[in-house]
Structure formats: C-alpha cells, structure tokens
C-alpha positions, 0 to 999 in steps of 0.5 A: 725547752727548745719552742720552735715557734714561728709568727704570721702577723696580720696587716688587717683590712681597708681600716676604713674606722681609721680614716683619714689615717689610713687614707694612704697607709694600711692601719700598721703602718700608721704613726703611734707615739711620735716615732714608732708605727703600730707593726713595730709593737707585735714585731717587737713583742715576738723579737723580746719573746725569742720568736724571730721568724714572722710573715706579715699578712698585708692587702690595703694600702702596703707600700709605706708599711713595707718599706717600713719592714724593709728598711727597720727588720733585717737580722743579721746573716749568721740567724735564721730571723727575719720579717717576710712581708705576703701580699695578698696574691691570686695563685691557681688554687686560689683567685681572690683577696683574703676574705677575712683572718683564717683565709689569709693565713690558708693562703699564707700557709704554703709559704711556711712549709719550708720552715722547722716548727711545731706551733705558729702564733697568729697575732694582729697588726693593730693593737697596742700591748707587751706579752711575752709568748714564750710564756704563753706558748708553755702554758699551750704546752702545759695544758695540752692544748691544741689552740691557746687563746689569750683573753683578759676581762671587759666590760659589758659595754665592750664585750659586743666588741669582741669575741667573748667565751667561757672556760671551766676550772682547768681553763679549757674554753667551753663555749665561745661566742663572736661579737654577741648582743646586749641582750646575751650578755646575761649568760656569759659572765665568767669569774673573774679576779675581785679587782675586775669584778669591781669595775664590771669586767665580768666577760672573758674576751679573745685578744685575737692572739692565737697559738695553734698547733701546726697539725691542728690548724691544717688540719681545721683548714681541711676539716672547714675549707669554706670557713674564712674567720677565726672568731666567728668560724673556726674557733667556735668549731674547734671547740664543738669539735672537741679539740682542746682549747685553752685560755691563757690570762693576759694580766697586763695592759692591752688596747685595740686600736679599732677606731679614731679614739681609741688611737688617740687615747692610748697615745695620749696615754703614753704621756701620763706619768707612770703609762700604762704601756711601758716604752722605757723598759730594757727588757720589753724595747719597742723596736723601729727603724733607725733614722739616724736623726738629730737631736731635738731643739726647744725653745722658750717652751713650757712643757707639761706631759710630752713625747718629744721625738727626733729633730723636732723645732719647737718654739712654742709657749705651751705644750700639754698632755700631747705627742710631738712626731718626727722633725716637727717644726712648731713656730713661736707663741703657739700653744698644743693641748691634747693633740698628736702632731705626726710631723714630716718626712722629710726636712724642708731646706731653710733654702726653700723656706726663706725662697719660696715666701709665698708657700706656706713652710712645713709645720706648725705657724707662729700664734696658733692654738691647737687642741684635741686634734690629730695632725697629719705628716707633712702638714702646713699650717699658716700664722694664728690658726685655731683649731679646736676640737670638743664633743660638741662637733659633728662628724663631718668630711671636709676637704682638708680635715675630718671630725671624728668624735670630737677629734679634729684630723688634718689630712695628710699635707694639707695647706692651712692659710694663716687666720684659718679656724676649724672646729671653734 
C-alpha cells in the first residue's frame, strides 16, 4: 500500500516556560542530548517512517533553526523529499502572526497544494519520542477515520496538562476535553491496560500528533473560519460534528518538552543505562547535521553515566549522570553532576588562548564544582567556580544566570570570574 503522506511540523511559540534557553532560539532549535536539537527528533521520525516531504512552521526567534534545516536536511536530487521552512508571513488574506496551531497551518496550507497527497501529519517541534507513522496512518485507513489522534495514558496530575478524551470499544473518540481542571477529572477516566492502572494513569491524553484527511482538514477550515487551535477548537467540533475520529495508542516512550524540567530530566535520562529513548537503534537513527567534527579527548577523568559529544576537551576528575555537548572544554580537577553542558560553536585558537591571558578562555576552568545545572553554548567560567543547584533555590533572574525549579541556568556566553559561586 502506497501512503501519500506529507508533514507540517510546527515550531511553536515564543517558548517563554523555556527561558533562558529560548532567549535567542525558538524551542526546536534548542540543544538536546549533547549533539542533536529538538527539530532533529520529529524530522527524524517521518524520515524512519518513509514521510520524506515536511513543511516546519516557524514565528519566534528562527534564524538558528533555519540554518540548522539548511545546513542538516538536503535529499538528494533524484527524490521528491525534502524539509521546507514557512515563516509566519502577512498575505492579502491574511495580516497577522499565527494565532495558535490550526491557524498556522490554514495559512500554511496554500503551499501544499502543489503536492500529490491524501492525508497530512501534523506533529510538534518540541517533544522527545520515536513512532512510526506509517503505522499510525494504517490504523487511520483501517478505522475509516477521518482524523486519527495519537494518545497514551497519564496521571491525574498531568492530565490538566493535556487534552484528555474518551473513546468507545471501536476506539472512535466520543468526547474530548482541552486542559480540564481537577475537579473534572472524576468523569473522564478511561480503561486502561493493568500496568497503567497500577501507576494511576487512568486518562487518555492527545499527543498533538495528528493525521487528517486532506478533505477533511480543509473542509473543518472552512466549516469553523474563526477557529485558531486544534485542541481547544477544532478537534472537539469534529467530534460534535460526527466526523470519525479515532485513537491510535502510542505504547512506547513520550515526553513534552514544555518547561525548564522537563528538558532537563529527559537529557538526563538519556544517560541511564538502558533509556527509555532509544539514541543507538539502527532501524529508528536520530538524524543531525554533520559537523565533520574530531574525536573526543579525555583525560584522567572518572566517568559515571555520560554522553559525550564531538571535539569535547575534558580534563576533569568527575564526571556523573550528565550530558557533554560540542567541543566542550573542561579544565582539570573539576567535578560535574547532574548537569548539561551545551558546549561551543565554535573552537577558540590556542592562539587566542594563550595571548588574550586577561580573557577568560572558552569552557569550563580548572577546580570547579558543578551541579544540577544547565550551562549554556559559549560560556566562560573562571578557576574554582562552584555552582550548585537544589530545591532549596528560589527562582530568580540575574544578569548571568536563571533558577528554575532548582535548576541553575548559565545564560548564553556569559563570563564567570574565577572564585565566583552561585546557588550554595
């Protein structure tokens, strides 16, 4: 069976529950697991699914996430694949930013009608998980459906995070509900396989993956002209409307990255010894740009639970349950816990290094202590720094740094002097 499936991959808003990360980039473009970015995971999922035809929707902050596109997705000339970037842009019909999901991609639409396809897959740019879409999109076919929605089971505490439905023994969805409160939560359960029951995940939750039927997205488009969001607006009128919407269970690993934690826990997670999110599977590569970088060097360091990416420096003693980014360079007896080092963009000259002694060179100084932090790209931090973060911390905004739940953030190429603590 031939799918003729094409992708608009939206690059989400201002990402502001992201700050400081997003301070210069939008939230796909920002760092994740040392050497990808977080476009790289849904671009990659439709290139392992055979989807090689997407349009990425961006507004905020885009000129690093473009040239990441630029420079990472070129097909070759013989294909008809390819990653097209859409900018949010003013048109005679139309005046204004995207005003939420379902309006980008109205706006978005007229440039897909030069393409041959029967359904278009709608994911986000911001979520960390692998699933095969072909699979999904034969479960639309199967069903009949006109909108297929990929859902899995939460918790009653995230379930006011999401969209949260119910379906009936065909998995049609009935019923669906953006972001509801506590107090409704008691009607919505759903049932649920035993393994989730027993950790409480009683609620069926949208994913925000989508596959429409292209007749049936236009013609909701036209039926609701001032609806702007597809899980607040659209999706609940399909279903009032009696078109066919069906659930399709994703049963593997999923995670939004929506705020400061969230990202910092699932890159964590990628240093457990068997992750959740798979990043050594043959069949399901996560793609990237290819930096043509050297070799990682290491030095009398211990380490404990570490991704180490391309042309890091590293001349720690410890290092612990963290992530190591791009030609990092990290001087001798420091120790890291529990911390994401973005790294640089760009190697500083041993020219510049040894010349320019009254600069702080790129990196990571000598005797420093680092923990529970994220440490921004072209950062330089001096000799016996301390930074360390815990619960204990309020959130604050300083000059050089954020607290976000606990979590130390070094803003983007920011000077620590030596001696300097943060967070003790």
């Amino acid at each position: 069976m031939i799918i003729k499936m094409i992708s608009i991959i939206l690059g989400g808003g201002q990402g502001s529950r992201l700050y400081p990360l997003t301070k210069e980039r939008s939230k796909p473009a920002v760092p994740i697991g040392g050497k990808y970015r977080l476009i790289d995971i849904p671009i990659s999922n439709c290139i392992n699914s055979g989807v090689k035809r997407m349009f990425v929707l961006t507004q905020f902050n885009s000129a690093s996430l473009n040239t990441h596109i630029k420079n990472t997705y070129q097909f070759d000339a013989f294909g008809t694949g390819f990653v097209d970037i859409l900018a949010a842009e003013q048109t005679p019909s139309s005046g204004d930013w995207f005003q939420g999901t379902a309006d980008a991609v109205k706006q978005c639409l007229p440039h897909t009608k030069h393409q041959d396809y029967d359904y278009i897959l709608i994911l986000s740019g911001d979520q960390l998980y692998q699933m095969n879409f072909e699979t999904m999109a034969k479960k639309h076919i199967e069903l009949q459906a006109d909108i297929t929605i990929a859902t899995l089971p939460v918790n009653a505490q995230d379930a006011t995070g999401f969209g949260i439905l119910k379906m009936d023994e065909q998995g049609m969805i009935t019923d669906f509900v953006e972001k509801p409160s506590s107090q409704m939560l008691q009607n919505w359960k759903s049932p649920v396989a035993e393994h989730h029951r027993s950790k409480g995940e009683d609620y069926l939750a949208s994913m925000g993956i989508y596959i429409f039927n292209r007749a049936t997205l236009h013609q909701l488009f036209e039926q609701n002209p001032k609806s702007v969001d597809f899980g607040k607006e659209i999706i609940p009128t399909a279903i009032r409307s009696q078109y066919r919407v069906a659930s399709y269970h994703h049963q593997g690993y999923w995670t939004d990255i929506g705020n400061i934690r969230s990202f910092y826990e699932a890159n964590l997670a990628l240093t457990d010894s068997i992750p959740a999110f798979n990043l050594f599977d043959e069949h399901k590569q996560v793609y990237t740009r290819p930096r043509m970088l050297g070799p990682s060097k290491i030095s009398g360091t211990t380490l404990n639970q570490v991704l180490i990416a391309d042309a890091a420096m590293v001349h720690a003693k410890h290092i612990e349950r963290s992530v190591i980014g791009l030609r990092s360079r990290i001087g001798f007896d420091t120790v890291i816990r529990n911390s994401i080092i973005f790294g640089n963009d760009y190697f500083q000259q041993l020219e510049e290094i040894i010349l320019k002694d009254h600069e702080l060179p790129m990196g990571i100084g000598d005797h420093c202590i680092i923990e529970n932090a994220i440490i921004e790209k072209d950062c330089r931090i001096g000799d016996r720094v301390m930074i360390r973060g815990g619960d204990q911390l309020q959130n604050i905004e300083m000059d050089d740094y954020c607290v976000v739940d606990g979590i130390i953030v070094l803003k983007k190429g920011v000077t620590i002097a030596s001696g300097t603590k943060i967070g003790i």
